[in-house]
ChimeraX commands (.cxc) that place a marker at each C-alpha (Angstrom):
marker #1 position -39.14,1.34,4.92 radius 0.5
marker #1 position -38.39,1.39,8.69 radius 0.5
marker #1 position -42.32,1.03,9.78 radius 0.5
marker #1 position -42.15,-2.07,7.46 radius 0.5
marker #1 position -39.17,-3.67,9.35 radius 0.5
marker #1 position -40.28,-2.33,12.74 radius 0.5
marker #1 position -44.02,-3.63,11.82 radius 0.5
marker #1 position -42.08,-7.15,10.67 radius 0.5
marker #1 position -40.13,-7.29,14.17 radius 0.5
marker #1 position -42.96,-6.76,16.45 radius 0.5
marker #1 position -45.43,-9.26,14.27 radius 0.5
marker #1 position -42.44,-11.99,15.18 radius 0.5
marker #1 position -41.87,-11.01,18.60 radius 0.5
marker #1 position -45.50,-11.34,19.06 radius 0.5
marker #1 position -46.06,-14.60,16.99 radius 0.5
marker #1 position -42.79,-15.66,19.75 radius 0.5
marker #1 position -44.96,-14.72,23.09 radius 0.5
marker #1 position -48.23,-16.60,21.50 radius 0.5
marker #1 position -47.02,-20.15,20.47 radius 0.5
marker #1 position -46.76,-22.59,23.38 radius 0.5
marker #1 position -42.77,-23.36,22.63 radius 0.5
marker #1 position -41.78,-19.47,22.34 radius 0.5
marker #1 position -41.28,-17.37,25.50 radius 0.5
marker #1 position -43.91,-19.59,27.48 radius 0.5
marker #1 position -46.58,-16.50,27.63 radius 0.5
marker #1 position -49.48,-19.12,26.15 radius 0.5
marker #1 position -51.42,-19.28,29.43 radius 0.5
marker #1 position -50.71,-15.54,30.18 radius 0.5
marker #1 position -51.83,-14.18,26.67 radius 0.5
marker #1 position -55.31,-17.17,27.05 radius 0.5
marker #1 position -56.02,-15.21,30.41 radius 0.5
marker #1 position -56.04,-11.98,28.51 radius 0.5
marker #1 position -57.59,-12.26,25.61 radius 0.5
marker #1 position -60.49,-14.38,27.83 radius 0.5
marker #1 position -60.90,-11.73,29.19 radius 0.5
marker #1 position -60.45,-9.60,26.57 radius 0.5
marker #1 position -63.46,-10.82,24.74 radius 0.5
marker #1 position -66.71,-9.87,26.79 radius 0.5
marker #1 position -65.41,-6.10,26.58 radius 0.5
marker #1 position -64.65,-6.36,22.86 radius 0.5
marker #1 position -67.65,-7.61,22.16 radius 0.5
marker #1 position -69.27,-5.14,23.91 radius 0.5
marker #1 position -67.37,-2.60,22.66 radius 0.5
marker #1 position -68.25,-3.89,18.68 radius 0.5
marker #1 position -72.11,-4.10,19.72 radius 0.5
marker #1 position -72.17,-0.47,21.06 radius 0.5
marker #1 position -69.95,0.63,17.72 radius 0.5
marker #1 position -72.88,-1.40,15.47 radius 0.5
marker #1 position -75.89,0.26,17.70 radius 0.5
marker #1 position -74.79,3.99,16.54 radius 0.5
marker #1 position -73.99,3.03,13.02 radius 0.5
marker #1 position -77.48,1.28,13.06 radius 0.5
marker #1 position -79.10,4.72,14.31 radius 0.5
marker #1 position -77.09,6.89,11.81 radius 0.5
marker #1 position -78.10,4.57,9.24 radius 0.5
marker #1 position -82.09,4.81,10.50 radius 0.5
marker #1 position -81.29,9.12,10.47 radius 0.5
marker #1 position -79.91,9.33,7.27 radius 0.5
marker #1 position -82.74,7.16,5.58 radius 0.5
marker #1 position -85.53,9.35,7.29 radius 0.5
marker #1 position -83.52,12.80,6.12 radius 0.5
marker #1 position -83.50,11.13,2.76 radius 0.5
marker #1 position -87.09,10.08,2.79 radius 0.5
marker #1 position -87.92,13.81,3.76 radius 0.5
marker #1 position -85.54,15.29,0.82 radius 0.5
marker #1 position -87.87,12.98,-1.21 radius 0.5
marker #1 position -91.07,13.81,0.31 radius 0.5
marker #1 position -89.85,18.17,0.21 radius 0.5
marker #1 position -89.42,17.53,-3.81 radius 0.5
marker link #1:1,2 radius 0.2
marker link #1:2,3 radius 0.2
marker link #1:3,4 radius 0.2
marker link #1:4,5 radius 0.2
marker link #1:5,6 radius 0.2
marker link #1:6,7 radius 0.2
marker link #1:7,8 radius 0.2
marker link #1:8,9 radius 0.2
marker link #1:9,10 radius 0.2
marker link #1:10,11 radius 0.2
marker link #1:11,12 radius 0.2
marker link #1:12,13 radius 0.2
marker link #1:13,14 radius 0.2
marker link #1:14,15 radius 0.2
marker link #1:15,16 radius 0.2
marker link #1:16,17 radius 0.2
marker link #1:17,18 radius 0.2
marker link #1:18,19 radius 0.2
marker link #1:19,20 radius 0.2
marker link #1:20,21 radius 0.2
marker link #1:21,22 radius 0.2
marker link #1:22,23 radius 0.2
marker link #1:23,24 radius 0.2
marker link #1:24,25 radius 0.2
marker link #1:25,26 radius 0.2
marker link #1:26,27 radius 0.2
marker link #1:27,28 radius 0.2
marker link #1:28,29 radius 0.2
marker link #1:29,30 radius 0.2
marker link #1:30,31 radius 0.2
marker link #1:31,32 radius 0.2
marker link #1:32,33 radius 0.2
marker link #1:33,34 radius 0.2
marker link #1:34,35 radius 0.2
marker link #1:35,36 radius 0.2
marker link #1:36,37 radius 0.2
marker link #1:37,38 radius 0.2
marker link #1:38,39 radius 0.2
marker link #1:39,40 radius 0.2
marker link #1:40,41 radius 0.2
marker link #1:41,42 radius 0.2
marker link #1:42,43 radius 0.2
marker link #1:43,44 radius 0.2
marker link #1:44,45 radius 0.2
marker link #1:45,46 radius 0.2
marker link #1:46,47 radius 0.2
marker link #1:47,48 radius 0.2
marker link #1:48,49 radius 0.2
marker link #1:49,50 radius 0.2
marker link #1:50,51 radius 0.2
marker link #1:51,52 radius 0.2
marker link #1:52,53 radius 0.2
marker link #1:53,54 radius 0.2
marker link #1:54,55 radius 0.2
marker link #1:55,56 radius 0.2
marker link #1:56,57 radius 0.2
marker link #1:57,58 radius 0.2
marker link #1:58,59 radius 0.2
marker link #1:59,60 radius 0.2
marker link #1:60,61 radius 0.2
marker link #1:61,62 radius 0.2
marker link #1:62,63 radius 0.2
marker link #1:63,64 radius 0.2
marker link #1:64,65 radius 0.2
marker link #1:65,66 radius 0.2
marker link #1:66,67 radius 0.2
marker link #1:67,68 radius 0.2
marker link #1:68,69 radius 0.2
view
């Protein structure tokens, strides 16, 4: 019950720091996530290249199990 209030407090205090009116942090939190972006894309395409390779692994080991039959 307390990680569901905590998690409720920090989703407002961080809803507060986004919108333009709250603690004024718009511009600041623009800045971050623009820069943000290029890394976490990154970041996703490197995480989608090795689950693309595992994929390509486990069909070949699965084509041999096959073949081994």
């Amino acid at each position: 019950m307390k990680a569901i209030i905590l998690g409720i407090v920090i989703i407002a205090v961080a809803v507060l720091t986004i919108i333009p009116y709250g603690l004024g942090w718009y511009n600041e939190v623009l800045m971050v996530l623009r820069g943000a972006l290029p890394l976490l894309g990154g970041l996703i395409g490197i995480i989608l290249l090795f689950a693309g390779i595992s994929d390509l692994k486990e069909k070949a080991d699965v084509k041999k199990e096959k073949n081994a039959e």
